[in-house]
C-alpha positions as CSV (number, residue, x, y, z in Angstrom):
1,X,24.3,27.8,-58.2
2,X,22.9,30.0,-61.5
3,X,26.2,30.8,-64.3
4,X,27.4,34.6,-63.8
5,X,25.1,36.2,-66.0
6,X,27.5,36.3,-69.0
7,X,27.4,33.0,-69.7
8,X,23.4,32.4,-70.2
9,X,21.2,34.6,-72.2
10,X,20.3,38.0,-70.5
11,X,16.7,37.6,-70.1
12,X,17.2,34.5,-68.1
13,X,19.8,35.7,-66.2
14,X,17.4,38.5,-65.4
15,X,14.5,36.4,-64.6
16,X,16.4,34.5,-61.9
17,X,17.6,37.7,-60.5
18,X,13.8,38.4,-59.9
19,X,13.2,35.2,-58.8
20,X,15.8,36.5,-55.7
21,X,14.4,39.6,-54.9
22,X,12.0,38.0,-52.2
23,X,14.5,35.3,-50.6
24,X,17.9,36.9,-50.8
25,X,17.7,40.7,-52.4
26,X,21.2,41.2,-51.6
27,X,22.1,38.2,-54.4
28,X,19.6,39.6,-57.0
29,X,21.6,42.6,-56.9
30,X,24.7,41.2,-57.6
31,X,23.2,38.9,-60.2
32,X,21.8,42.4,-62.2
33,X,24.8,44.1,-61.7
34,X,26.9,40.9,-63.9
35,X,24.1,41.9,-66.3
36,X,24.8,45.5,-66.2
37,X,28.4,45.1,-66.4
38,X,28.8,42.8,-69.6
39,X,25.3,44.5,-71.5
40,X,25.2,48.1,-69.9
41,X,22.6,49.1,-72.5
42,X,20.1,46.6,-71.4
43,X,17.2,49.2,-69.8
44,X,15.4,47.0,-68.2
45,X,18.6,45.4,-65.7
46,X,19.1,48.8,-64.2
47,X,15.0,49.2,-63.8
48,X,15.2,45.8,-62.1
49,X,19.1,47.1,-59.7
50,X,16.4,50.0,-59.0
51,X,13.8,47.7,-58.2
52,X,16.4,45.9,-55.8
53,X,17.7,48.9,-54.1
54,X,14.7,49.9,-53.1
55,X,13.7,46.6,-51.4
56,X,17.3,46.8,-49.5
57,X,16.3,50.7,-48.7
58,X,18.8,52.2,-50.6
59,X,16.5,55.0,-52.3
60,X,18.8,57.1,-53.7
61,X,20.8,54.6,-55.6
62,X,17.4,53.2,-56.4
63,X,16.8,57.0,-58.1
64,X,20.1,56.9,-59.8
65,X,19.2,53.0,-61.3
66,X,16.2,54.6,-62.7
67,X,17.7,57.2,-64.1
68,X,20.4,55.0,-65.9
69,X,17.3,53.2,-67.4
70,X,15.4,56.2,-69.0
71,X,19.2,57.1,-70.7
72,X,19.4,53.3,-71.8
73,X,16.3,53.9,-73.4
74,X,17.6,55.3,-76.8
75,X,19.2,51.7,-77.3
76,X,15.4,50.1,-76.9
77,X,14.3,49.1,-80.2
78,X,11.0,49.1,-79.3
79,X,11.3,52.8,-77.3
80,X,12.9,54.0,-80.7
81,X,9.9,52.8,-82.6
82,X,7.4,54.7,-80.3
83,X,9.4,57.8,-80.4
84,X,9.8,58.2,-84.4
85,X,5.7,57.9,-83.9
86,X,5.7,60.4,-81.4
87,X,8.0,62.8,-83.6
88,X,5.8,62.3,-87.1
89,X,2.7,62.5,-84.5
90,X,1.0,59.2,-85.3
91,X,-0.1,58.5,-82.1
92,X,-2.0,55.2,-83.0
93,X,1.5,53.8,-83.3
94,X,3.3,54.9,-80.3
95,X,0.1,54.5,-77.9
96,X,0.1,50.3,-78.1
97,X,3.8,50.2,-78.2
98,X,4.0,52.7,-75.0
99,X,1.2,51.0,-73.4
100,X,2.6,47.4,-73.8
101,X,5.9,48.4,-72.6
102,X,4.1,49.5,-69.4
103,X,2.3,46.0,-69.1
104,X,5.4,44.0,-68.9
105,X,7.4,47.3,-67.3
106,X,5.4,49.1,-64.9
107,X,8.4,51.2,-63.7
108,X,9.9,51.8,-67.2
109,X,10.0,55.7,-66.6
110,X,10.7,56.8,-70.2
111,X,7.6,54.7,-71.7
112,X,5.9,56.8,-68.7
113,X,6.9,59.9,-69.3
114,X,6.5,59.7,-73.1
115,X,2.3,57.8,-72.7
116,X,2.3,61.5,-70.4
117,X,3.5,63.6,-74.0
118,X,1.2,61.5,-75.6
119,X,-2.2,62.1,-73.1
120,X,-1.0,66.0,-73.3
121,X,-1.0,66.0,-77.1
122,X,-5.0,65.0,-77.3
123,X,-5.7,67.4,-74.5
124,X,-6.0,64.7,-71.6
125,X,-4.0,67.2,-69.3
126,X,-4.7,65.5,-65.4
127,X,-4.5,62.1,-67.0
128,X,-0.7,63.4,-68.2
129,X,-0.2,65.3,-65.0
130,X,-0.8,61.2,-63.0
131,X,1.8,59.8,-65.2
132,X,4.4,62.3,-64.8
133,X,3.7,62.4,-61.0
134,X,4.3,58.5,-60.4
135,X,7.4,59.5,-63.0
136,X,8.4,61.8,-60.3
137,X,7.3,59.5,-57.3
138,X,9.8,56.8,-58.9
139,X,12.9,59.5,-59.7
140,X,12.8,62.4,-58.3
141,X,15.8,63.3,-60.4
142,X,14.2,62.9,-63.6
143,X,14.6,66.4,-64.6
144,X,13.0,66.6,-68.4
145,X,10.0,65.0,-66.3
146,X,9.8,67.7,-64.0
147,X,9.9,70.2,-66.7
148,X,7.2,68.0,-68.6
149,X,5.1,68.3,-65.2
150,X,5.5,72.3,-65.3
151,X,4.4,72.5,-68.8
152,X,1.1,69.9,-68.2
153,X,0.4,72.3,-65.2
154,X,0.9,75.6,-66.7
155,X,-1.7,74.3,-69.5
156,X,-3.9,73.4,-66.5
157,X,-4.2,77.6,-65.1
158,X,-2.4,76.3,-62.3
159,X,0.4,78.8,-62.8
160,X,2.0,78.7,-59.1
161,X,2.3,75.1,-59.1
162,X,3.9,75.4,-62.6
163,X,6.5,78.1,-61.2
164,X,7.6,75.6,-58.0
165,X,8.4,72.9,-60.2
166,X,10.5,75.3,-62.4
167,X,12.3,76.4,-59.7
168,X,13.0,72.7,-58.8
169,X,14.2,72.3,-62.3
170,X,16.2,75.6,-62.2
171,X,17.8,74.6,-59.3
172,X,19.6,72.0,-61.1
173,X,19.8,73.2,-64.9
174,X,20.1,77.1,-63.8
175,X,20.9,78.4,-67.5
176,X,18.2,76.3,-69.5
177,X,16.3,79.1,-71.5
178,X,13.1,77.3,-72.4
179,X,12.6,76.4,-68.3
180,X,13.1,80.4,-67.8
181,X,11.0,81.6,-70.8
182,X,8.2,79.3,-68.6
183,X,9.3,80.1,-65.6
184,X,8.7,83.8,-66.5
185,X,5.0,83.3,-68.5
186,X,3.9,81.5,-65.2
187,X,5.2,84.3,-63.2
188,X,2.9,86.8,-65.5
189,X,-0.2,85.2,-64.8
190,X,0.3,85.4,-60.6
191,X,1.2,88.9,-60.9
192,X,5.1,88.1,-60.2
193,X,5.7,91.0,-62.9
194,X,8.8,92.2,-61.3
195,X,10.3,89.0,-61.7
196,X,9.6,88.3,-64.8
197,X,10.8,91.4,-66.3
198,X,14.0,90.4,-64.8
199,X,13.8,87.3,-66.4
200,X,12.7,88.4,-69.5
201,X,15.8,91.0,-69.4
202,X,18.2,88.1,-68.4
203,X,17.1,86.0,-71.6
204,X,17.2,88.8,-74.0
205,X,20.5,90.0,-73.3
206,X,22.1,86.2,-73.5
207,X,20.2,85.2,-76.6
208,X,19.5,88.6,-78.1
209,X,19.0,87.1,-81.6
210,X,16.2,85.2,-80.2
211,X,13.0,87.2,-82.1
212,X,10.2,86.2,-79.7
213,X,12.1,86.0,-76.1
214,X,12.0,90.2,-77.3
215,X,8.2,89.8,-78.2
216,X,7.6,88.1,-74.9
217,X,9.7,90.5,-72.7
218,X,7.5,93.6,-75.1
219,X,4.3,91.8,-73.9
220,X,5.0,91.8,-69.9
221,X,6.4,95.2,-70.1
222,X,3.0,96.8,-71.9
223,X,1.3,94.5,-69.2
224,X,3.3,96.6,-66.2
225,X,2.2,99.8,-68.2
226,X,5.7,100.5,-69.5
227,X,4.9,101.1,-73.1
228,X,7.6,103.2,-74.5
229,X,9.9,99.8,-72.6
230,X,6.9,97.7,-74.5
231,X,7.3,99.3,-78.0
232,X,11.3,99.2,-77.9
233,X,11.3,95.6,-77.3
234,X,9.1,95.0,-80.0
235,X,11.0,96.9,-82.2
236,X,14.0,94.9,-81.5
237,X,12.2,91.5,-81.8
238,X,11.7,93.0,-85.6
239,X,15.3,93.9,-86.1
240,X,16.0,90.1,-85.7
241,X,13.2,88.8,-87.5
242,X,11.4,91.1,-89.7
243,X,8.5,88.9,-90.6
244,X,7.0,87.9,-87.5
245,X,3.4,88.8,-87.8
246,X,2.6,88.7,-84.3
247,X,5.4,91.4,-83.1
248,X,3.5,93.7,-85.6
249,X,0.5,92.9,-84.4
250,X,1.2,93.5,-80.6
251,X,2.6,97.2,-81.6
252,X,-1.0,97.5,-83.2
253,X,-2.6,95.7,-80.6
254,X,-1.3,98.9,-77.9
255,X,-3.9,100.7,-79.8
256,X,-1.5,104.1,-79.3
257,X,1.3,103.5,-82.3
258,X,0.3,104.4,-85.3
259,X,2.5,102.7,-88.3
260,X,4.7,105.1,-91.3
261,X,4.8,104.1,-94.5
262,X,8.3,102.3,-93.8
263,X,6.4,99.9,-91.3
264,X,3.4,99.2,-93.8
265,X,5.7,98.6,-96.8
266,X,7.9,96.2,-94.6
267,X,4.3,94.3,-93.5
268,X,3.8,94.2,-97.2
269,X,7.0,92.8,-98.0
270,X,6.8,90.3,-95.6
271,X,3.4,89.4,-96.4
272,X,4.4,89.0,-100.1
273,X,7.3,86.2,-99.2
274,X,5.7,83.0,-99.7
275,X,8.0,81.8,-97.0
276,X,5.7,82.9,-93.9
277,X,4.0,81.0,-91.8
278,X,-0.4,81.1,-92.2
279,X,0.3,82.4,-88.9
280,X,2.7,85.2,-89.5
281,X,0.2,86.0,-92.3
282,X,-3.2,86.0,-90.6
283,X,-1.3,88.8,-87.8
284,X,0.0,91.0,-90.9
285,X,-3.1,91.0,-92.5
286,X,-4.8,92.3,-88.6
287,X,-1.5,94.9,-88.4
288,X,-2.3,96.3,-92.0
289,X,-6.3,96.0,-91.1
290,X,-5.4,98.4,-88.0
291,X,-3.0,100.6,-90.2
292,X,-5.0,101.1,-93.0
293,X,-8.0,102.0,-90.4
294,X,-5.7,104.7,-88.5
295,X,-5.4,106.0,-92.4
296,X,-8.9,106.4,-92.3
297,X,-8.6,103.8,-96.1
298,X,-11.8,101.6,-94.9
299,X,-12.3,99.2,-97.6
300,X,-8.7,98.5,-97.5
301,X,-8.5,98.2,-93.9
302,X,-11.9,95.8,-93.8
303,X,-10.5,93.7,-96.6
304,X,-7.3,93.1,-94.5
305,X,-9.2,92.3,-91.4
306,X,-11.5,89.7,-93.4
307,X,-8.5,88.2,-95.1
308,X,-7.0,87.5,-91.6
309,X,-10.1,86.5,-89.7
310,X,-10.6,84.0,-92.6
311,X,-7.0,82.4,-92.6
312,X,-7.1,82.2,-88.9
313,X,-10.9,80.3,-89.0
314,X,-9.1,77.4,-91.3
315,X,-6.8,77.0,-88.5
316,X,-9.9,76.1,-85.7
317,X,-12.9,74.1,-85.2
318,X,-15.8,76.2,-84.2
319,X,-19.3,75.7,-84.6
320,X,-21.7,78.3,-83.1
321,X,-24.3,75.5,-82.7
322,X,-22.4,74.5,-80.2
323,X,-22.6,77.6,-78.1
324,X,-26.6,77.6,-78.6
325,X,-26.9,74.6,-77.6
326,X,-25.0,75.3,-74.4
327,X,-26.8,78.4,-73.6
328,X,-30.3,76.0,-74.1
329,X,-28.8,73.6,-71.8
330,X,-28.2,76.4,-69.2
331,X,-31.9,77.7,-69.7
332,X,-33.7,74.6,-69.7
333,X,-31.8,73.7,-66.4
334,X,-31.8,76.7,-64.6
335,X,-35.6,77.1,-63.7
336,X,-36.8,79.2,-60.2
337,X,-37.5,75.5,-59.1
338,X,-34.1,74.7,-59.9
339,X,-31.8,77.3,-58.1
340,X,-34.7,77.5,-55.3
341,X,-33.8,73.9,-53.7
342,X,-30.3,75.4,-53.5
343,X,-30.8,78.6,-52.6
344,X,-28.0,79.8,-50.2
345,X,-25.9,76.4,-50.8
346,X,-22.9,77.6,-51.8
347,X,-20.0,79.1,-50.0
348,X,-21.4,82.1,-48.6
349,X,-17.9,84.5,-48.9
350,X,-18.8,88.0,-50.6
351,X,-14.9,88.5,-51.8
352,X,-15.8,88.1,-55.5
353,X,-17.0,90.7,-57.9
354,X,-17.2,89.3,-61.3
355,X,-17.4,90.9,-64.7
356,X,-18.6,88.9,-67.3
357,X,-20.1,89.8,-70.8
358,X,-18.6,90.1,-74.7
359,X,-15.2,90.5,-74.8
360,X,-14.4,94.4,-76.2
361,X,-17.3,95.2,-74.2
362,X,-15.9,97.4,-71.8
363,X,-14.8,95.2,-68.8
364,X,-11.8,96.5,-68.6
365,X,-12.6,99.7,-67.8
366,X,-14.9,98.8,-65.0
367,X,-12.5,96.7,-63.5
368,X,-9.7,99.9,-63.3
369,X,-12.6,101.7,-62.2
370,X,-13.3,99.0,-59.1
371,X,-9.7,98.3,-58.3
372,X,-9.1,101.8,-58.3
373,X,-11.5,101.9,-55.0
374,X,-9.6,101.5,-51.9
375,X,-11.5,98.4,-50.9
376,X,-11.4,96.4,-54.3
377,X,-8.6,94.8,-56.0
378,X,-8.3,94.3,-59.0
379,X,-6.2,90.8,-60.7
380,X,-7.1,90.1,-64.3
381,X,-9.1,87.6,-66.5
382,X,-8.6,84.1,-64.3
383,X,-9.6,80.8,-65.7
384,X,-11.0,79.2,-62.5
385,X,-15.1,79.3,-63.4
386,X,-14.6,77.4,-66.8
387,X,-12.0,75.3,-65.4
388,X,-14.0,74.0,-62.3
389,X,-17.4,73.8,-64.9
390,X,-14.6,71.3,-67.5
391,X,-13.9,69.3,-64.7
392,X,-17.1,69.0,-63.0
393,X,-18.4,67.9,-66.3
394,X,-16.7,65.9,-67.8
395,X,-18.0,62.3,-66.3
396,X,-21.6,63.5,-67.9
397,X,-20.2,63.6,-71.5
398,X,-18.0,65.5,-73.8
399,X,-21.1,67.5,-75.1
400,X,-21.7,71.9,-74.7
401,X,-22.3,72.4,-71.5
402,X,-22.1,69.0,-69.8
403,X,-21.6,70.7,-66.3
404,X,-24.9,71.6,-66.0
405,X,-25.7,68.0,-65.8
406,X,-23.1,67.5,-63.1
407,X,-24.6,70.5,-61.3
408,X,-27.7,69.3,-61.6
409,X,-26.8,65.8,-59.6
410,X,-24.4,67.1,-57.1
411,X,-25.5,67.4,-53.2
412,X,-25.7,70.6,-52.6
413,X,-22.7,70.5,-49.7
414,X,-20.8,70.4,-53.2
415,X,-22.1,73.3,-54.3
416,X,-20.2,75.2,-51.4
417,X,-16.7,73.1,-51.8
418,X,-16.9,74.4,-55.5
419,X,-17.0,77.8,-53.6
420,X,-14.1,77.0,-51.2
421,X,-11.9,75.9,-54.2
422,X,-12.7,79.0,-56.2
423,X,-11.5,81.0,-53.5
424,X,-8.5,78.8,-52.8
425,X,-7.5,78.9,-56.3
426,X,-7.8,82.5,-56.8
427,X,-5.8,83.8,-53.5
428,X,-2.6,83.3,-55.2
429,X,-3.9,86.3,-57.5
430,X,-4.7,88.7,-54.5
431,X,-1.3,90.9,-53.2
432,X,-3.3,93.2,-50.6
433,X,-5.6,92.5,-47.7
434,X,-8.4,94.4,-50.0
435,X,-11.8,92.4,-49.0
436,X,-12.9,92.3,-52.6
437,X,-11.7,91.2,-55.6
438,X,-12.1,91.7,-58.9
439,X,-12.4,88.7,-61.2
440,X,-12.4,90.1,-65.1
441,X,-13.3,87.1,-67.4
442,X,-16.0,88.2,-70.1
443,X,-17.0,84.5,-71.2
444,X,-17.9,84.1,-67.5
445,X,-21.3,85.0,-69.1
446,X,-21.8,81.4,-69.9
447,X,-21.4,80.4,-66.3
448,X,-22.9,82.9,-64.8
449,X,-25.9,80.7,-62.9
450,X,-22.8,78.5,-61.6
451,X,-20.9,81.2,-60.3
452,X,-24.6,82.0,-58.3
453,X,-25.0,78.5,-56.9
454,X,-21.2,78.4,-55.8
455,X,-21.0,81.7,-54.7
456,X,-24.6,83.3,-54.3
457,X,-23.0,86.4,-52.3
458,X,-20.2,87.1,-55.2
459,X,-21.7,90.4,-57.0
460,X,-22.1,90.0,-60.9
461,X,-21.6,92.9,-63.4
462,X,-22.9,92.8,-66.9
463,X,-20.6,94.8,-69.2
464,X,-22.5,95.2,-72.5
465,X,-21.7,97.5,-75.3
466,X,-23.7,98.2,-78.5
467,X,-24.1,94.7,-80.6
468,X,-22.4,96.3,-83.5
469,X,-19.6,98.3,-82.4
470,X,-19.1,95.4,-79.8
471,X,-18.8,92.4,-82.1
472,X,-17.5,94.2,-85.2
473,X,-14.3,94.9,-82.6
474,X,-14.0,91.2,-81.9
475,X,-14.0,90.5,-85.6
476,X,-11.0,93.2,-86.2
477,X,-9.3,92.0,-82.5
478,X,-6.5,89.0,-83.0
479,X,-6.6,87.1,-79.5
480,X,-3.8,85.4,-78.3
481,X,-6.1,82.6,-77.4
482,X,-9.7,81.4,-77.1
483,X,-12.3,83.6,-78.5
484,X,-13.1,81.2,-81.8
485,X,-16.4,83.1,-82.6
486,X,-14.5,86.0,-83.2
487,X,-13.4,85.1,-86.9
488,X,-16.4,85.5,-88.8
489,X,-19.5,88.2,-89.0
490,X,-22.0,85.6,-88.5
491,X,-20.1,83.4,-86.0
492,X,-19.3,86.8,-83.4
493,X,-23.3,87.7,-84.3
494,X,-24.6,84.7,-83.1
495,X,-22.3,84.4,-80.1
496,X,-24.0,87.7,-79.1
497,X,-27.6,86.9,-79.3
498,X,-26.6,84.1,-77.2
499,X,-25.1,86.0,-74.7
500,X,-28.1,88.3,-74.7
501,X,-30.3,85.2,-74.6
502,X,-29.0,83.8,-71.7
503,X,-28.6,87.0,-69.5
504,X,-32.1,87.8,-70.1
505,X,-33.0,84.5,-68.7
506,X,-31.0,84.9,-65.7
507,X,-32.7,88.6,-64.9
508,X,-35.9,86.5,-65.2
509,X,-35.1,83.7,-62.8
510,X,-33.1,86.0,-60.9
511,X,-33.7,89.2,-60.9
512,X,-32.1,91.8,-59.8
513,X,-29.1,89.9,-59.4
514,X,-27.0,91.3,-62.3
515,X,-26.0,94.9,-62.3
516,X,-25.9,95.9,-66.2
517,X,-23.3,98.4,-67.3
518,X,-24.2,100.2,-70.4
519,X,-21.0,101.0,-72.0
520,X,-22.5,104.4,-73.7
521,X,-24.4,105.2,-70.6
522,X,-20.7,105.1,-68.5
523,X,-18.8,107.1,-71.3
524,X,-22.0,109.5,-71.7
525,X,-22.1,110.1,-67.9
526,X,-19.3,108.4,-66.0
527,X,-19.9,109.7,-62.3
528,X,-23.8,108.6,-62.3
529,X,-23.1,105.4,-63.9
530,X,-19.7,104.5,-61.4
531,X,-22.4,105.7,-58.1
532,X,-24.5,103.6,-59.7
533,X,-22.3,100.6,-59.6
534,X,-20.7,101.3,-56.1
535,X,-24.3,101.2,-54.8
536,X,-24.9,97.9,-56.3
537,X,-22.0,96.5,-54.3
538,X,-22.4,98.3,-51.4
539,X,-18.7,100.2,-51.5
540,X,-19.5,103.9,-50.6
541,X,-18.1,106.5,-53.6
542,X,-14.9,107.6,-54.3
543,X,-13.3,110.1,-56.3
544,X,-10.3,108.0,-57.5
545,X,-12.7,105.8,-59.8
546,X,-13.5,108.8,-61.5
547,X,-9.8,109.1,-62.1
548,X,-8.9,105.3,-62.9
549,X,-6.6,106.1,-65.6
550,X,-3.9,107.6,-63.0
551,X,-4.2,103.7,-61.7
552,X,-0.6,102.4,-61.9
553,X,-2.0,98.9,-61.8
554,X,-0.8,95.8,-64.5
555,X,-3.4,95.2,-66.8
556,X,-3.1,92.3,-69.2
557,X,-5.8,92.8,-72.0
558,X,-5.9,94.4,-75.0
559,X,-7.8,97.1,-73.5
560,X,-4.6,97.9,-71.6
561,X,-3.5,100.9,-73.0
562,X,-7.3,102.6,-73.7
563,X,-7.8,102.1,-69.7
564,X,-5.0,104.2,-68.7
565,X,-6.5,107.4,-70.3
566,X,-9.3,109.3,-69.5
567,X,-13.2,108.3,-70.8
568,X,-13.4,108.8,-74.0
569,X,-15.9,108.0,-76.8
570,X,-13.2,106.8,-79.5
571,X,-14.6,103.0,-79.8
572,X,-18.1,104.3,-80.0
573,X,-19.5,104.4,-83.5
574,X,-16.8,103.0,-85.0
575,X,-19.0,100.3,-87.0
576,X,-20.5,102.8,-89.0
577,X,-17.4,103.2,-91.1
578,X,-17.3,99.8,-92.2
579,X,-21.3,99.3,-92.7
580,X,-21.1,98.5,-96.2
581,X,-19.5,95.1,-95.3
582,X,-21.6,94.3,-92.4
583,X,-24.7,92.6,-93.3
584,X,-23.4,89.3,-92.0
585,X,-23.3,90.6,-89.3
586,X,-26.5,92.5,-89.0
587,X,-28.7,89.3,-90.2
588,X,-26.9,87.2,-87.4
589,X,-27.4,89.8,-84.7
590,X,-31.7,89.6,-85.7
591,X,-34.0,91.0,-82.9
592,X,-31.4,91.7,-80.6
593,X,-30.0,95.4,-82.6
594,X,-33.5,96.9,-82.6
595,X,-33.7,96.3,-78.5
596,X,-30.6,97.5,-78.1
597,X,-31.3,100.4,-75.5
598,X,-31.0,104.5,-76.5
599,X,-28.0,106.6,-74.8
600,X,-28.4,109.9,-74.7
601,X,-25.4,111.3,-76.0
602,X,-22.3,112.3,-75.0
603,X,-22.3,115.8,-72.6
């Protein structure tokens, strides 16, 4: 017979508790549990009572041990070590320590959870989602794990598995803000506005000194079309924090509010505090571009602009090179011998109309053109394409454009599963029985022969605007994510030759299978361009896309506001004003300005 655990050392006593497991699981159990009750601290005695339960089929206990071990884990030395790391973001420290823990501890749940922060801090998103499922498989219970889980999904586009978790979470930590400020974000990217609002409403009234749970609430409510709503919530965002650069930029983002002399001298002010954040500064220095531009004071407004497109470059790693390189990848590959062995492979579904292009092209408007048709609807700018392409890729190198390779060596029965899941992923987006669907995504350009393999009866629009007016409206447009070209002249010129690039060689190995909207052509003659359009997709004409902007429909981009008035020709021309400071641009933009085709004007 073994000493009660209290009178040897713990690690033996421990070890002959394992030894047990297999002969007599029912001892081991009561040998861990001496452990436990003379050294309660010791984490890995309740992984090994959990380890125990389970063999004796008592799960929930089992969850409840395991539990009790992730708390014990702030007495762990080691644990300790590897959290310090994780807080002062030296990885290279934490990784080994986390990694050896799980080498001797395979069920220690807080080394598993934290290796999952660790894989979702360098962007190795499924490889965190894995760890904080077995997490999840071992205790259900683990609630911080479940909300880690959301977070790793919502990251992932996969915003309705994000919202079931939360709701899981909710269920049992029903007033945690942060799990409700996600909960309602998610919600906004299904089209669960309704909700959201009301959560956003909830949130703002508990914690109304909160600055951006108001900024948040203003953004889903300019989304639903509410704007005066949009512009009051804004406004109070700014009574509790004066200084944050990207409330004043969202009232200037809704493209309608034009800024007094008390709101530019209170940007100034705050821009003058050296306090500020780069990026409260680089948003102030966008607001001021956009109110000095209303003012009609252009080198003021142009300076502004280039002061915050360069303080927000410093903050990203772009190199256009990379873009070219993709687009070369895409052309070299996609030959008629190419897409001819896999003609027809894909899923053969016609639901899809995609709209592709430069962003501040003028997709928006021909979606709430389409989804104002009674047999289109119309969702907003889903990630799906350049997700599936990521995946897809990434076994043939982390290098522009690797998909193509993957493509390349797929069967072609792949091709049409790719389809399937497109369509799978996406139906969480579509609220009517509409047969077609919109999908609104302008860097879609990139992927445009992949979306033709997958999907070779989807319909593919071109938006394209004028190079100049077009990219000099990226350069003076702050998005809330993605869009790195759009920081520099050169950087948004090249990205445009590229696109032009490409598209050419897709009319050429496939032609006719784009349908080009001309942004002037549409605002010079909007009823021949929209029959146009209709006839390319087959939907017979109807007055109510001439009358789109009576379209009560959410609309998330910036273009939100512009697309729910009339056609006008405000955006067109609006280069000319800041010419002097454009060369960059011009020189980057080479042979494709001059072939830039000739509108006639405006009836």
């Amino acid at each position: 017979m073994q000493a009660p655990s209290d009178a040897i050392p713990v690690p033996d006593a421990l070890a002959y508790a394992r030894r047990l497991i297999g002969s007599d699981p029912t001892r081991a159990l009561a040998q861990v549990r001496e452990v436990i009750a003379v050294t309660p601290h010791v984490g890995e005695a309740h992984r090994l009572a959990a380890l125990v339960l389970r063999r004796l089929g008592r799960i929930a206990e089992a969850e409840d041990a395991d539990l009790e071990a992730v708390r014990m884990a702030v007495h762990d030395p080691d644990m300790l070590t590897a959290a310090q790391a994780m807080l002062a973001n030296e990885l290279h420290i934490a990784e080994p320590i986390l990694k050896g823990r799980l080498k001797a501890e395979p069920t220690d749940c807080a080394a598993i959870r934290m290796l999952a922060e660790l894989a979702a801090r360098i962007g190795r998103l499924p490889d965190a989602e894995h760890l904080l499922r077995r997490v999840l498989e071992l205790t259900p219970g683990f609630g911080a794990a479940r909300a880690n889980l959301a977070t790793v999904l919502y990251k992932q586009n996969r915003f309705a598995d994000a919202v079931a978790e939360l709701d899981n979470v909710l269920t049992d930590d029903p007033d945690n803000a942060a799990h409700s400020n996600l909960k309602a974000a998610a919600l906004g990217r299904i089209g669960g506005y309704d909700e959201a609002i009301a959560l956003y409403e909830e949130l703002t009234q508990r914690f109304p000194d909160h600055a951006k749970l108001h900024m948040s609430h203003g953004h889903m409510l300019k989304t639903v079309g509410r704007q005066e709503d949009s512009i009051a919530a804004y406004r109070a965002a700014l009574a509790v924090q004066p200084g944050l650069g990207e409330v004043w930029w969202s009232l200037a983002n809704l493209k309608t509010v034009r800024f007094d002399e008390t709101d530019v001298a209170a940007m100034e002010a705050a821009l003058g505090d050296p306090a500020i954040s780069v990026e409260d500064r680089f948003h102030l220095h966008f607001a001021l571009g956009k109110a000095a531009e209303d003012a009609k004071e252009w080198a003021a407004s142009f300076g502004h602009y280039a002061q915050g497109n360069a303080q927000r470059k410093a903050q990203i790693d772009y190199d256009a090179d990379d873009i070219s390189r993709h687009v070369k990848h895409v052309i070299d590959s996609f030959t008629p011998e190419f897409l001819a062995a896999r003609a027809s492979a894909g899923h053969d579904a016609p639901d899809a109309i995609f709209i592709l292009g430069m962003p501040r092209a003028g997709s928006t408007l021909i979606e709430q053109i389409l989804a104002s048709h009674s047999m289109v609807e119309g969702t907003m700018e889903l990630p799906d394409i350049p997700s599936i392409a990521m995946r897809e890729g990434r076994d043939h190198g982390d290098v522009p454009g690797s998909w193509v390779a993957a493509v390349r060596d797929m069967p072609a029965e792949r091709l049409a599963e790719l389809g399937a899941e497109y369509l799978a992923r996406t139906k969480v987006q579509r609220k009517s029985d509409k047969p077609f669907f919109v999908d609104k995504l302008p860097n879609n350009w990139l992927y445009s022969g992949l979306i033709h393999l997958i999907l070779p009866n989807a319909k593919i629009i071109d938006a394209r605007r004028h190079p100049m007016d077009c990219c000099f409206s990226n350069f003076k447009q702050h998005f809330a994510q993605g869009q790195a070209f759009s920081y520099a002249l050169d950087d948004v010129g090249r990205y445009y030759a590229d696109y032009v690039r490409l598209m050419q060689h897709i009319d050429t190995v496939l032609p006719g299978r784009v349908h080009r909207v001309i942004h002037e052509a549409l605002v010079a003659d909007p009823e021949a361009e929209v029959r146009r359009l209709l006839d390319y997709l087959g939907l017979p004409f109807e007055e109510g896309c001439l009358r789109f902007h009576e379209n009560a429909r959410a609309v998330r981009t910036a273009s939100s506001e512009q697309v729910r008035r009339p056609i006008n020709r405000d955006g067109i021309d609006r280069w000319r004003h800041y010419a002097p400071w454009l060369g960059p641009l011009e020189t980057a933009l080479g042979d494709v300005l001059p072939a830039y085709p000739q509108v006639p004007p405006l009836r």
